[in-house]
C-alpha angles and dihedrals in degrees: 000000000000083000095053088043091053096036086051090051089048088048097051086041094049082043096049088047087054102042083047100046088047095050087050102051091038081055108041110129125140121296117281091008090175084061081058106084098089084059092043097042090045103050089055086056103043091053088052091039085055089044105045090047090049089050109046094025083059102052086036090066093041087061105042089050097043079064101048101045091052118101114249098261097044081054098043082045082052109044088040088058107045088044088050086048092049098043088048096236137021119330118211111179104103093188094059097045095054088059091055087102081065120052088039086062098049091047092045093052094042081046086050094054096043101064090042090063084051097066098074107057090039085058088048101046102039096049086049091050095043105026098032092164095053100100105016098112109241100028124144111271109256116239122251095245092046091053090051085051101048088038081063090053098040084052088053096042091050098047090056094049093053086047091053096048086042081052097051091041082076090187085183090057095048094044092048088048086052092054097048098043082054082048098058097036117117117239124276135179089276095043092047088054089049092050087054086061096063096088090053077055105049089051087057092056092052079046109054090030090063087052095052085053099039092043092040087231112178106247084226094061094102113034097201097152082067097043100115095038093060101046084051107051083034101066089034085068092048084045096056097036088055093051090051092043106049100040091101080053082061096050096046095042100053089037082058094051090050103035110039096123085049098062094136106046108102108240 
């Protein structure tokens, strides 16, 4: 009886030693996991901040350079055609088509920072909707394989929610209202000098009209009417490749912020 009694006691403490050392090991995760959340929270936004920058940053210079590196009558061809297309008919106010560069840089650059700005509350709200325990202090720790899960949906609800601020921006929109608010704008001591300049520009049309005939150029060589829709769903299809390529790039990233003591434990 006594040996039944001690070989019981050896077995539940044998047993205890077991049932603890596997909790512990199911359960190993960095200390304080639950303090985890800024690392967590910042790494996510990190990875879409370097995206987005890449992405737009990318297209922005195309264009702009697609602009400066064309002769002056392949640019004044560009910028006549997408200010005819936005206008819906033909625009005839030279002086505001020659400030067209700039209006599309300053919108690109504002269009840039907005979604930028937008990186932030998408994160937020998308790792509280999908990972609701990450940052609650005491929570149980979330399993490798779970993190990898919720860090594909976060990747597809931010994404929509880029493409959606990308969507309201309208750059076409702002650039079109610039162009008619130039339109409509009485004439100062600039505009007037800018008016001065439309017979120059006149000259240059016959100009480069006579080229196009003399050189046999294709009128669709330069597709400026389409100029800013290209350069927007463009850079939406860079956008959304990136996102679906680069969602492995999140889960590693943040893996190695969490896990950097547990190199060597298979996911």
């Amino acid at each position: 009886m006594r040996f039944s009694l001690f070989t019981t006691t050896i077995l539940l403490t044998v047993a205890t030693a077991v049932t603890t050392s596997t909790a512990q090991k199911l359960h190993q995760q960095p200390a304080f996991w639950s303090t985890q959340a800024d690392l967590i929270r910042s790494a996510v936004e990190d990875h879409y901040s370097s995206m987005i920058d890449d992405v737009l940053s990318t297209h922005a210079e195309d264009l702009l350079l697609k602009l400066t590196h064309a002769s002056r009558c392949q640019r004044h061809r560009i910028l006549q055609s997408q200010a005819n297309a936005l206008s819906s008919g033909s625009f005839s106010h030279d002086a505001c088509v020659a400030r067209l560069p700039e209006y599309i840089g300053r919108h690109i650059h504002e269009q840039t920072r907005h979604v930028s700005q937008a990186v932030t509350p998408a994160v937020e709200e998308s790792l509280i909707a999908l990972w609701p325990e990450y940052h609650l202090v005491g929570a149980l720790p979330t399993a490798q394989h779970q993190i990898s899960s919720i860090l594909y949906s976060v990747n597809l609800a931010v994404g929509d929610q880029l493409h959606r601020t990308l969507d309201a921006f309208d750059i076409l929109g702002r650039v079109r209202n610039d162009l008619e608010t130039c339109q409509q704008q009485p004439s100062t001591p600039v505009l007037q000098q800018r008016n001065n300049s439309i017979l120059k520009l006149c000259f240059t049309n016959v100009r480069c009209m006579l080229r196009r005939l003399l050189a046999a150029e294709p009128s669709d060589q330069v597709d400026g009417e389409h100029l800013l829709d290209t350069y927007s769903e463009a850079m939406k299809a860079d956008l959304r490749s990136e996102l679906e390529g680069r969602v492995g790039e999140l889960v590693m990233t943040v893996f190695d912020d969490l896990y950097a003591e547990d190199d060597d434990e298979e996911f």
